[in-house]
C-alpha positions as CSV (number, residue, x, y, z in Angstrom):
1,X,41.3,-51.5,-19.6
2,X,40.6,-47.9,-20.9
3,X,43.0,-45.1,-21.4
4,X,42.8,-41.3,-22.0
5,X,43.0,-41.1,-25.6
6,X,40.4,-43.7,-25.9
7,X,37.4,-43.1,-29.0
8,X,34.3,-42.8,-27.0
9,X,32.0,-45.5,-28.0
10,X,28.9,-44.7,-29.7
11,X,27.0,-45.9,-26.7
12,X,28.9,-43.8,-24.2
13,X,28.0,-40.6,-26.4
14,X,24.7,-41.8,-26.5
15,X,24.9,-41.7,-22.4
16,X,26.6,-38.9,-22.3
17,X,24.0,-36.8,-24.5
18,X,21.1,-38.7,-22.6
19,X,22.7,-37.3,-18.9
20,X,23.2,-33.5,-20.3
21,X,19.6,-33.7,-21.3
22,X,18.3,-35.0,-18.2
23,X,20.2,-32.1,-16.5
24,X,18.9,-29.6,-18.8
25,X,15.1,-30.9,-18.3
26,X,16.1,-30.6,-14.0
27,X,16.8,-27.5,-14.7
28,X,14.3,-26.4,-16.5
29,X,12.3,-28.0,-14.4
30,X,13.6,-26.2,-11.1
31,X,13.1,-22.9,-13.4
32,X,9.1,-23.7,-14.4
33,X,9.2,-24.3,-10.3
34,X,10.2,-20.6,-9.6
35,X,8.8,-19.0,-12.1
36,X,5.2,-20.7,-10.6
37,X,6.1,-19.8,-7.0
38,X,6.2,-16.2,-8.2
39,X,3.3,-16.3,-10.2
40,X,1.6,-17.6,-6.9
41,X,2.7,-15.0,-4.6
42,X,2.1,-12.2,-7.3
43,X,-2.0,-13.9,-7.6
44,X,-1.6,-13.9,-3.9
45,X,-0.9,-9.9,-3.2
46,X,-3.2,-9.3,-5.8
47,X,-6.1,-11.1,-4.1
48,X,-5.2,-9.4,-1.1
49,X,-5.5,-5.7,-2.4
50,X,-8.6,-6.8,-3.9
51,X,-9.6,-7.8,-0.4
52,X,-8.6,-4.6,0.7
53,X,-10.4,-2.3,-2.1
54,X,-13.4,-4.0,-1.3
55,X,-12.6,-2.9,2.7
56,X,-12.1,0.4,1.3
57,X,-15.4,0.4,-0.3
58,X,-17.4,-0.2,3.2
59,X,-15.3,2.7,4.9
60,X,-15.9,5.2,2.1
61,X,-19.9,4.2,2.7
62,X,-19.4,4.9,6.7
63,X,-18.1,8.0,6.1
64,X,-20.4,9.4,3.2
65,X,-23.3,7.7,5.6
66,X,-21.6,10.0,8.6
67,X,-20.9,13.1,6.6
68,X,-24.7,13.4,5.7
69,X,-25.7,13.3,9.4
70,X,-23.5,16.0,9.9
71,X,-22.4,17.6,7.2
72,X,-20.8,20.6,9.2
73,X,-18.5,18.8,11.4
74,X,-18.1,15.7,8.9
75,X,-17.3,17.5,5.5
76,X,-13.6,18.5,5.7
77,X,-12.7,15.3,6.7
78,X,-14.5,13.6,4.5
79,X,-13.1,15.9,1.5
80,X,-9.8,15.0,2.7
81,X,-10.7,11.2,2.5
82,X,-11.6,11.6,-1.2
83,X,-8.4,13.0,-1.8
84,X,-7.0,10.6,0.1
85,X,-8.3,8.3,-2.2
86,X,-8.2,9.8,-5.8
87,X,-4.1,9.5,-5.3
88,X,-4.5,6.4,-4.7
89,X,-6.1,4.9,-7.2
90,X,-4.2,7.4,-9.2
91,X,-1.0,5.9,-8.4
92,X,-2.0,1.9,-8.4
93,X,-3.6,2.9,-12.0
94,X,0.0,4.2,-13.1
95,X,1.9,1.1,-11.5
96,X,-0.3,-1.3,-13.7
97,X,0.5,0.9,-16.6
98,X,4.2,0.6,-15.7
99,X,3.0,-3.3,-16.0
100,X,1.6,-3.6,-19.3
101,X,4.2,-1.9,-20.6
102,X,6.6,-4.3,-19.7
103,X,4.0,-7.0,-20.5
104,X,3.8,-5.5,-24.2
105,X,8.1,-5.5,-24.7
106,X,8.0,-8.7,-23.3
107,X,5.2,-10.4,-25.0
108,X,4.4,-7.9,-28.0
109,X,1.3,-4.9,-28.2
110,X,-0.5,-7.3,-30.2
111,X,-0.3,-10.3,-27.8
112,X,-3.1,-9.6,-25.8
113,X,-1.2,-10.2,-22.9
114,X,-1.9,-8.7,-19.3
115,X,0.0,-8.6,-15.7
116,X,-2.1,-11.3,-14.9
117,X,-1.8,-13.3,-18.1
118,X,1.1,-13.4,-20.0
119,X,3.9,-16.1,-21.2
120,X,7.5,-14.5,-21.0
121,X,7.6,-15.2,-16.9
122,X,11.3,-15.8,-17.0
123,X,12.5,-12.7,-19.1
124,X,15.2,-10.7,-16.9
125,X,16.0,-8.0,-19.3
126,X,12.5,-6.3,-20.4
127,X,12.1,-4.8,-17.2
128,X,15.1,-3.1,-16.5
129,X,15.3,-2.1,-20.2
130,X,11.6,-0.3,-19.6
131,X,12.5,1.0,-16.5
132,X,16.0,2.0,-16.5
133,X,17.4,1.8,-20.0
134,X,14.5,3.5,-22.4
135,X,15.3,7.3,-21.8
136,X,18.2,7.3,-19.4
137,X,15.7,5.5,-16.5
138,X,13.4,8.4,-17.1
139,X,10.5,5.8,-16.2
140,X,12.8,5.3,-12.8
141,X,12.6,8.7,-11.7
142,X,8.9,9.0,-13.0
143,X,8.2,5.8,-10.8
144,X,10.5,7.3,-7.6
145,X,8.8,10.9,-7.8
146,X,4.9,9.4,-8.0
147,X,5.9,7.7,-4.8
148,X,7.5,10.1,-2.9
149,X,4.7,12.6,-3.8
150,X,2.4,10.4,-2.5
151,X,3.5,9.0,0.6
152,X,4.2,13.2,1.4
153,X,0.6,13.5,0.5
154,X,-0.4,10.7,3.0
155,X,1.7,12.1,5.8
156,X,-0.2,15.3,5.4
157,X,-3.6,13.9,5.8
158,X,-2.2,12.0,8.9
159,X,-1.6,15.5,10.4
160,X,-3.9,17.7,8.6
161,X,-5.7,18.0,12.0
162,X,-3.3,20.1,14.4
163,X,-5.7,19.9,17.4
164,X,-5.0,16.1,18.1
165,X,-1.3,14.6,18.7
166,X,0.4,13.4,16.1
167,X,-0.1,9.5,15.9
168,X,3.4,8.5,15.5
169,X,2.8,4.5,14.8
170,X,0.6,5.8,11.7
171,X,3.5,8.1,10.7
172,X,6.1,5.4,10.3
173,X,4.1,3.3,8.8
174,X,3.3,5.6,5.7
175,X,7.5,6.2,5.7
176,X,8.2,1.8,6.0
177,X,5.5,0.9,3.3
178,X,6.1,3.8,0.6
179,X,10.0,4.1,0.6
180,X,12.2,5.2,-2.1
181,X,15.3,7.3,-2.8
182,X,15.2,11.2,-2.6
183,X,16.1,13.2,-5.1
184,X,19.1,14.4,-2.9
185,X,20.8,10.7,-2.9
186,X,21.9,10.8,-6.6
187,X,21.6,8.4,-9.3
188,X,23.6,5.7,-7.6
189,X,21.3,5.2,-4.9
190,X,18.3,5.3,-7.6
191,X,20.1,2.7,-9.6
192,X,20.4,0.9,-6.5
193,X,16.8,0.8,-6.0
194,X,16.1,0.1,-9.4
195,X,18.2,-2.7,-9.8
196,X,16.7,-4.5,-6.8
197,X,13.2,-4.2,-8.5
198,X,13.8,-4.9,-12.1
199,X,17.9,-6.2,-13.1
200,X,18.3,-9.9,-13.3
201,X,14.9,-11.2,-12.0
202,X,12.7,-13.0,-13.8
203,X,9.4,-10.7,-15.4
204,X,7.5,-12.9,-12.7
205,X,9.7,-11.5,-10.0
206,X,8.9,-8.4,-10.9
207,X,5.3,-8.3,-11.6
208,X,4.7,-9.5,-7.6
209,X,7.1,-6.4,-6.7
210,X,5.1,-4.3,-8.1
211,X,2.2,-5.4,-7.0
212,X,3.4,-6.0,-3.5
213,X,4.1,-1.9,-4.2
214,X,0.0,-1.8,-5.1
215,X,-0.8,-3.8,-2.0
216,X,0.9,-1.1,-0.2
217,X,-0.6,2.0,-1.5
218,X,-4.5,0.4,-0.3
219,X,-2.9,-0.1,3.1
220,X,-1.7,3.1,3.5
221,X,-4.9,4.4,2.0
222,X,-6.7,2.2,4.6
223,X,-4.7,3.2,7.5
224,X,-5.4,7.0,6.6
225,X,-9.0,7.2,5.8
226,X,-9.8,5.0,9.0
227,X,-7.6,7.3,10.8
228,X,-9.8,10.5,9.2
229,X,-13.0,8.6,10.5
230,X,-11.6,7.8,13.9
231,X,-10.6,11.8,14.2
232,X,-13.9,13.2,13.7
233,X,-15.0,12.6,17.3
234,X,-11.3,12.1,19.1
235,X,-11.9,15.9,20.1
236,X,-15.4,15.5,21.3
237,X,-16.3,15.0,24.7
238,X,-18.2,11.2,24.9
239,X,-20.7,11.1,28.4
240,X,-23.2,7.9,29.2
241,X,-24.9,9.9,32.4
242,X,-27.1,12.9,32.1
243,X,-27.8,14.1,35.7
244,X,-29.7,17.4,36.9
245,X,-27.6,20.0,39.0
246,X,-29.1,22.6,41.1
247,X,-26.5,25.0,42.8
248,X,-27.7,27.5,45.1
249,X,-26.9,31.1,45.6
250,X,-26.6,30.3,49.2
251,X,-26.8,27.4,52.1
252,X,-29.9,28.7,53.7
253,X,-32.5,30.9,53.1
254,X,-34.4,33.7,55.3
255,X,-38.1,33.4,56.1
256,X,-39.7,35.7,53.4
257,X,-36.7,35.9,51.3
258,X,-36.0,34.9,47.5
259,X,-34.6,31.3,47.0
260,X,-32.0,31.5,43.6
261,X,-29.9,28.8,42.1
262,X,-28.9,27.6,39.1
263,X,-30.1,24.7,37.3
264,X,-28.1,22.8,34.8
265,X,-27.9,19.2,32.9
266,X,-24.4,17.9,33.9
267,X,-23.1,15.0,31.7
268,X,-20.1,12.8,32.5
269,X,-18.7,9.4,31.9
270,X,-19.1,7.0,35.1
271,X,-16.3,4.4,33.3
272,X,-13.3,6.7,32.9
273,X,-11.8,8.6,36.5
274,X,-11.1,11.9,35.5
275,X,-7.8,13.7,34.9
């Protein structure tokens, strides 16, 4: 018979200390889990931009290949396409800089540590104390402006050519894959957006927002430069029959008279009725 007040036993605080450690080893253990699953879908995203640079790569070769066959017609749009480009690696170079730094708070300059290789995962403060603490957020802002400026760069290039319609499924997908806060919103919506990228997550966490963020920038750049390459014959007129025409002046002609018509080389498309 046992009562309230009993001494516990040796053995019972040996059970007792034997249970909280098993819970603590669960729940480290359900921690180690998380923190891997983020390091798999940050390796992940990152495999896929690779995938996608290397994409890049072949369409920056079609259109240098292009603008050498035609330099006259081909050249604008492919100086817009190196723009297009130079941002963008412009800003993915500046988001892996926002990376290491949070690497080298989190891990120390003198670690050697790198976005793709370091050993704080589970820290939830170094983040937001980069981002939004260290100069009242000034990286924040930094981060929300290179955004914005780009994605208004994008959106310019998607319409730099005002003789075709704008293509309004390319437009919204700029505005879904780059979005951020204005300026006019105010800090409480910035802090908003900042929390949900770097306040209480684990470094992991963040590292695959960020380059989920990446990921998005070499879409967008994909989508645009394709869109550039598509554009420089959307205008032109595209024909698969060459036929002769011969129109005459008239219907008949008088004995001893001139015979005049014109002759042409008429060109048309025999798998599209026209409009």
């Amino acid at each position: 018979m046992s009562g309230g007040n009993c001494p516990e036993t040796p053995r019972q605080k040996m059970i007792g200390m034997m249970y909280l450690m098993l819970t603590a080893m669960l729940a480290l253990n359900v921690s180690g889990d998380l923190l891997n699953a983020f390091d798999l879908v940050d390796q992940s995203i990152r495999n896929q931009k690779k995938t996608t640079e290397e994409k890049l790569g072949l369409s920056y070769y079609n259109f240098e290949a292009k603008a050498q066959q035609n330099e006259q017609r081909v050249k604008p749009k492919y100086e817009l396409a190196l723009e297009v480009k130079a941002k963008s690696d412009s800003l993915v170079s500046y988001i892996q800089s926002l990376k290491q730094t949070m690497i080298d708070v989190a891990d120390g300059k003198d670690s050697g540590s790198t976005p793709e290789n370091y050993v704080n995962k589970s820290d939830q403060d170094k983040a937001a104390q980069v981002m939004m603490v260290e100069g009242g957020g000034k990286r924040l802002r930094q981060f929300r402006d290179a955004l914005l400026s780009y994605r208004e760069s994008m959106l310019n290039a998607a319409q730099a050519d005002t003789a075709l319609p704008v293509d309004s499924m390319l437009i919204h997908s700029i505005g879904a894959a780059l979005e951020a806060p204005s300026e006019k919103e105010g800090d409480v919506v910035l802090n908003e957006w900042g929390s949900r990228l770097f306040e209480h997550l684990p470094l992991a966490a963040t590292m695959g927002l960020l380059s989920a963020v990446q990921s998005n920038v070499r879409n967008v750049e994909t989508d645009v430069v394709n869109y550039l390459y598509k554009s420089i014959d959307a205008a032109s007129f595209k024909f698969n029959v060459l036929v002769p025409l011969v129109i005459p002046e008239s219907q008949y002609v008088i004995q001893g008279g001139q015979y005049k018509a014109d002759i042409m080389l008429a060109a048309y498309d025999d798998t599209m009725d026209p409009i």
